[in-house]
N, C-alpha and C positions, 0 to 999 in steps of 0.2 A: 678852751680859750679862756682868758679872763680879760676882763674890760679895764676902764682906766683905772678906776676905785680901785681893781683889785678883788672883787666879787666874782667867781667861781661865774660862769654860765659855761649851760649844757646844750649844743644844737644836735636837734634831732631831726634826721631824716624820712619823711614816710615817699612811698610811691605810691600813685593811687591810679589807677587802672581807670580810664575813662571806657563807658558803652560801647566808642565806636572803637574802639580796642589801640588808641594810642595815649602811653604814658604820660602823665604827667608829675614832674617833682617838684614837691611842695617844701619847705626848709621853715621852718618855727626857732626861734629860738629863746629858751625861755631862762630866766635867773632863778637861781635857787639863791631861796631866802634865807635870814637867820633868823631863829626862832626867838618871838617876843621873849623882851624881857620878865622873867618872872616865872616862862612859863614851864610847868614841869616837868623835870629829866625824862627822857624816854617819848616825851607827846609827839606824834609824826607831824612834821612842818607842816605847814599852809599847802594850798594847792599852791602849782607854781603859777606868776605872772605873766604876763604876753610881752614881747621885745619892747624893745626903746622906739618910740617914733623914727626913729632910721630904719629900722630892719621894717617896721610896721607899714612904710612908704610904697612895699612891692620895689625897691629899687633893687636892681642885680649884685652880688658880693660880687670881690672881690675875684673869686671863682668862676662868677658866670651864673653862677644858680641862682636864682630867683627868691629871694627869700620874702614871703607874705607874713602879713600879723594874722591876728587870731581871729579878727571879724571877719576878714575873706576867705579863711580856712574855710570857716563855720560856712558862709553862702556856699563856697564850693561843693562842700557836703551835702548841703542842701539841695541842693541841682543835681548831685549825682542820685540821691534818693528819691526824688522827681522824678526821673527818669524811668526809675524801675516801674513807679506805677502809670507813665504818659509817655512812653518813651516818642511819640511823635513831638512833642514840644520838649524834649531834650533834644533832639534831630534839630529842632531848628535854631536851640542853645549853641550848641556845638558847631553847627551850620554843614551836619555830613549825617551820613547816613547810620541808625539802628541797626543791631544784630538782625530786627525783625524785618527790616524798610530795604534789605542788600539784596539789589537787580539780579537775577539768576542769569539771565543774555538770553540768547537763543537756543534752543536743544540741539543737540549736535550726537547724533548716533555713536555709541559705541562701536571701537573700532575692533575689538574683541571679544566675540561670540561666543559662547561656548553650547552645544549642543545635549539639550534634556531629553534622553531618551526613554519612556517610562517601562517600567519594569515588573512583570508580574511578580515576581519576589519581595520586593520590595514596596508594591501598593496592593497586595491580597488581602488586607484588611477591610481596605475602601472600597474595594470594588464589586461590581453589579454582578459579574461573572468573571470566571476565568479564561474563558475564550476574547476577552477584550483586546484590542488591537494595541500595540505600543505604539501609541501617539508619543511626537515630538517636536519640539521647538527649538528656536537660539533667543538664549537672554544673557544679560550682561553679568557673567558670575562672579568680575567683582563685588559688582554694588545688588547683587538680586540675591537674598536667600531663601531656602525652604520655610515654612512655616509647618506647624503643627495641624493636621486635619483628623476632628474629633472622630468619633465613631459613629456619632447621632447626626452630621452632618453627611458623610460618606453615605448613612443607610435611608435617611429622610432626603438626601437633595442629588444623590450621586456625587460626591464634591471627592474625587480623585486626589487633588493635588493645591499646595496654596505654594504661593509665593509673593514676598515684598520688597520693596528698596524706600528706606526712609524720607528719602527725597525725590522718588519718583512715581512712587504710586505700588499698587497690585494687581494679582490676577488667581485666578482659580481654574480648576480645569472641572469639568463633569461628563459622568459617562452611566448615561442613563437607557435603559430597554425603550428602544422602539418598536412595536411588535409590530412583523408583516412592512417592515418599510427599509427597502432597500437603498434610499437615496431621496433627499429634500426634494427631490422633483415630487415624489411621492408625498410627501408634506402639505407641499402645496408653492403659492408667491413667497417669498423672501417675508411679506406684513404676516403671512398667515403662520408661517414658519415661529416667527419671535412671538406671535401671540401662543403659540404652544408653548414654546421654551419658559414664557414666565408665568404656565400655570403651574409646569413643573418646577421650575427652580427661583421664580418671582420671591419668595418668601426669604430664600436665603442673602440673594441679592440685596433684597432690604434692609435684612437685619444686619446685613456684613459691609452697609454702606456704598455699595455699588452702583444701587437706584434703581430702579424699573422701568422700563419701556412702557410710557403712557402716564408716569406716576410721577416720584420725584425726583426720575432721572430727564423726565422731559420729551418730547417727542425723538423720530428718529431723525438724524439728518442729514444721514445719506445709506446707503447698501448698494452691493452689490455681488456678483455671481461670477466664482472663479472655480477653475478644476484643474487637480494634480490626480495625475496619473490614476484619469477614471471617474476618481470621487469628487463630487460637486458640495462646495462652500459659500455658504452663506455668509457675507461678513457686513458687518453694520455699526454704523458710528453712530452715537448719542451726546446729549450734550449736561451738564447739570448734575451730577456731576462729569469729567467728558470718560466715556463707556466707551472700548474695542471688544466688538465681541466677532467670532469665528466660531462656526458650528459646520459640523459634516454629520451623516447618518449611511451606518455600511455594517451589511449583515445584521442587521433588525439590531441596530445600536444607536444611542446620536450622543456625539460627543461637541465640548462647548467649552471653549478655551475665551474667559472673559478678565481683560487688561480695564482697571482705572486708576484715574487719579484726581485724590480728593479735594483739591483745590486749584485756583488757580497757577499758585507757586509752583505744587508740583506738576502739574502739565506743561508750563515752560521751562522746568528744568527736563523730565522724561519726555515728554512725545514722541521726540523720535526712535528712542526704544523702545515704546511700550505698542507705535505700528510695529515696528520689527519683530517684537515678539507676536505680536497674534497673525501677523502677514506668514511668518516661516511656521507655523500652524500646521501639521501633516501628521495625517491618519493611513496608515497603509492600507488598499484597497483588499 
């Protein structure tokens, strides 16, 4: 464009991407200068100057766009880098909601299962023995992957199987020797039951964030005793972080399929999966 004088002006456009993820375009327009008199061939001009009091007003071009000066660039800027490190009071700038501050709703179950059947093939690394039962569950295999289970965990805690979903939480399986116990009746109550399970595998749970029955996962609060085809299960909610655990013990074995999730967020986005998966829980008798 050039103005009345006949001076060259350059308008530049940026976009600038606000937190709660809607556009806004900013329009600057600045004059290139002529270089002082006197001053040497070759020197690179001045920085350039901010608009005329017109474009400087925030009043709308011609266009529609919105064209600001250079002070309210600057605050804009300034708000947005606010944000990154408070984004609660960028929330109430903007008067909407942060990346971190967006409502998940209600958990609502996966309507596509898919069926993990485990595999002596494919887990004879980790496991206790080879006579182990091919326990299996449904979890959501969109959003639920395998994770990696070390060698020192399999041979220190029985830790069979991992699995995660980034927004839903985890779970682990384990398949540990019970000698001489054919069925949690043999164990004992359902409290005496979990207090075995975390002398055996308490330390992993810790370490792996899961939390402990009695510790820093909190008390229990609630259990209960169901049975498939024979085999009698133990399953118990905790809260703190909130814990699904399912356990059965068949042919002097007890295995232990433990669903969490680590914060508040992800338990209202999973819960209703992360019961599904530890409720379809089954050990063949």
């Amino acid at each position: 464009h050039s103005n009345r004088h006949g001076r060259a002006t350059k308008t530049t456009t940026i976009t600038m991407h606000a937190l709660v993820g809607t556009p806004v375009t900013l329009a600057s327009t600045r004059r290139a200068l002529t270089p002082r008199r006197g001053a040497t061939e070759g020197r690179r001009p001045s920085a350039p100057v901010a608009t005329s009091s017109a474009k400087a007003s925030g009043r709308p071009d011609d266009d529609g766009t919105r064209t600001i000066g250079r002070r309210e660039g600057i605050g804009l800027a300034a708000l947005a880098a606010a944000s990154i490190a408070n984004p609660r009071s960028a929330r109430a700038a903007y008067g909407g909601a942060t990346l971190g501050d967006v409502d998940v709703g209600p958990s609502v179950a996966s309507t596509e299962l898919s069926l993990y059947k485990r595999s002596f093939r494919e887990r004879f690394e980790t496991s206790i023995s080879s006579g182990t039962h091919d326990y299996s569950f449904k979890y959501p295999k969109d959003s639920w992957k395998p994770d990696i289970v070390s060698l020192n965990d399999g041979k220190l805690y029985g830790v069979d199987l991992r699995f995660s979903s980034p927004s839903e939480g985890k779970l682990c399986t384990h398949v540990l020797p019970f000698v001489d116990k054919d069925s949690l009746k043999d164990v004992g109550s359902p409290a005496v039951a979990l207090d075995r399970f975390v002398e055996l595998i308490g330390a992993f749970w810790d370490e792996n964030g899961f939390g402990v029955p009695g510790g820093n996962a909190g008390v229990v609060k609630s259990s209960k005793t169901v049975a498939k085809d024979g085999v009698v299960y133990y399953q118990y909610e905790l809260d703190k972080p909130h814990n699904l655990i399912s356990a059965a013990v068949t042919d002097g074995q007890l295995y232990v399929i433990n669903a969490s999730a680590a914060n508040e967020r992800q338990w209202a986005a999973g819960e209703a999966n992360l019961r599904n998966i530890v409720e379809s829980f089954y050990v063949p008798p």
